[in-house]
C-alpha beads as a LAMMPS data file, in Angstrom:
LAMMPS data file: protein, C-alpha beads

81 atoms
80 bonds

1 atom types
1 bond types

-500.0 500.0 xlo xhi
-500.0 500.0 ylo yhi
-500.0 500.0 zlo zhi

Masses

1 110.0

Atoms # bond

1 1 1 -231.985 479.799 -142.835
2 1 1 -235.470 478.048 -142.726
3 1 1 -235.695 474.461 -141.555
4 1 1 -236.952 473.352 -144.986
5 1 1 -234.197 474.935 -147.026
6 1 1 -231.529 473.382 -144.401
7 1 1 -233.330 470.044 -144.994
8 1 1 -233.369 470.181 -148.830
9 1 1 -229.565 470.924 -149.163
10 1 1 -228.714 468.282 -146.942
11 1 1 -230.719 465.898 -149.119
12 1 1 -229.300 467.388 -151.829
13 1 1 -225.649 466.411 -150.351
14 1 1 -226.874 462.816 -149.133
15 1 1 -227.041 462.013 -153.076
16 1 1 -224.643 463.298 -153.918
17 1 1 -222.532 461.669 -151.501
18 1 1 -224.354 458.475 -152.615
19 1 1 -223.489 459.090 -155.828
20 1 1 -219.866 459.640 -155.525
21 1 1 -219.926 455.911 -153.532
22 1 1 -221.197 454.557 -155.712
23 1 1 -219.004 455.627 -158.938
24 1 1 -216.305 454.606 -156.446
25 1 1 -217.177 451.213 -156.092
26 1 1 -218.132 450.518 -159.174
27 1 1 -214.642 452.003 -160.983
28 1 1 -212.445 449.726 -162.741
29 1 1 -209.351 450.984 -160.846
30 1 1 -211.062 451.641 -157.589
31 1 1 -208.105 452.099 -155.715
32 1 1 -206.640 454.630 -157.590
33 1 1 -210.104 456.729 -157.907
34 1 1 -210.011 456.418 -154.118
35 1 1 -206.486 457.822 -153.902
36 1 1 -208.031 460.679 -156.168
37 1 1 -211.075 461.487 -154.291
38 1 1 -209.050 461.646 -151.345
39 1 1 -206.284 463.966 -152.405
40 1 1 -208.958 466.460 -153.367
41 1 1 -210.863 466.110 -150.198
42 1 1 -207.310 466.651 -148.241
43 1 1 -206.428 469.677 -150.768
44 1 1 -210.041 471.026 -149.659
45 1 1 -208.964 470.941 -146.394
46 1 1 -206.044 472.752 -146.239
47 1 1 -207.722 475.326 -148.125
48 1 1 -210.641 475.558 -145.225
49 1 1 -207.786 475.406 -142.537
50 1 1 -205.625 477.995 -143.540
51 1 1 -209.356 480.591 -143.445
52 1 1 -211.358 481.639 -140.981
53 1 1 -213.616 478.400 -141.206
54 1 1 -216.151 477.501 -138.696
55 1 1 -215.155 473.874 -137.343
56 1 1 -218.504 472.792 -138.388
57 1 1 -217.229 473.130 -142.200
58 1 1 -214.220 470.794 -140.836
59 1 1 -216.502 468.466 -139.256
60 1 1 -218.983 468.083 -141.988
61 1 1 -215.847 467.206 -144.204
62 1 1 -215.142 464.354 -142.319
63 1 1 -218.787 463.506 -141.966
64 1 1 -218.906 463.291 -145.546
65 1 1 -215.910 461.033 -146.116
66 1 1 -217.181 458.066 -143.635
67 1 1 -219.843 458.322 -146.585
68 1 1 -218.266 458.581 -149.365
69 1 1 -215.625 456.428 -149.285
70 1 1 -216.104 452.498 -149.509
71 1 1 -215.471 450.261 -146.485
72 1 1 -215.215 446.530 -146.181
73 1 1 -218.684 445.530 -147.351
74 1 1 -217.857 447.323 -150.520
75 1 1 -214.808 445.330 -151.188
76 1 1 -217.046 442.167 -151.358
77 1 1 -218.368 443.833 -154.676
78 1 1 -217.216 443.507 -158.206
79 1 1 -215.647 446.812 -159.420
80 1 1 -216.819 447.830 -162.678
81 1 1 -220.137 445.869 -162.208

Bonds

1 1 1 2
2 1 2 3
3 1 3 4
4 1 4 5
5 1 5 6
6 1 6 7
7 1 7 8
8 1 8 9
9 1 9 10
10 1 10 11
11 1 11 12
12 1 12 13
13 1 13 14
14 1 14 15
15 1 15 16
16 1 16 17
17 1 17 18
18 1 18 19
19 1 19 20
20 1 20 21
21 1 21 22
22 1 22 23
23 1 23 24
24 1 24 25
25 1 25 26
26 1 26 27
27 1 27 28
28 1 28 29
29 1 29 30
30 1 30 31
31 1 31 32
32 1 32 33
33 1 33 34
34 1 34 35
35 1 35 36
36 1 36 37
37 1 37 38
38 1 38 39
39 1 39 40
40 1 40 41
41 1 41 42
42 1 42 43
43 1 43 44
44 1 44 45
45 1 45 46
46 1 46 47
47 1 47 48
48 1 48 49
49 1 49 50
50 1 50 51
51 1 51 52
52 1 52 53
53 1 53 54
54 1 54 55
55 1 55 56
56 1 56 57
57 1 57 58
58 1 58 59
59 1 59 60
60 1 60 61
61 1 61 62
62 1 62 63
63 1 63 64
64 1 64 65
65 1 65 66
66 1 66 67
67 1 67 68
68 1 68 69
69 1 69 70
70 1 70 71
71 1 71 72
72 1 72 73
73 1 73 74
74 1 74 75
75 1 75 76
76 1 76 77
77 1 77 78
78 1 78 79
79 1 79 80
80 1 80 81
């Protein structure tokens, strides 16, 4: 796959993931959006573990949650706000 195309799906995800964070932080019951962001995320891995999956897939899943999901910064914030 071309360089260009490689680099426009990856921006493409880097909003996406931005865009999940920040729904996260900003929902009323962030804790329990959390929880459900992260049981799909776990569900989707099971489902890539029990296939032939490159570990790249794998490791780009866990890429992705260090950026999706708030961290201690984010707590300072007002949900809903």
């Amino acid at each position: 796959m071309e360089t260009s195309k490689l680099d426009e799906i990856e921006g493409e995800l880097f909003a996406t993931q931005a865009a999940i964070r920040a729904l996260l932080i900003s929902h009323p019951e962030r804790s329990e959006a959390v929880a459900a962001v992260h049981l799909q995320l776990e569900k989707l891995t099971a489902l890539a573990t029990a296939r032939p999956i490159p570990d790249a897939f794998l490791d780009g899943i866990a890429r992705a949650k260090k950026k999706i999901f708030p961290n201690t910064n984010d707590a300072q914030q007002t949900s809903g706000r």
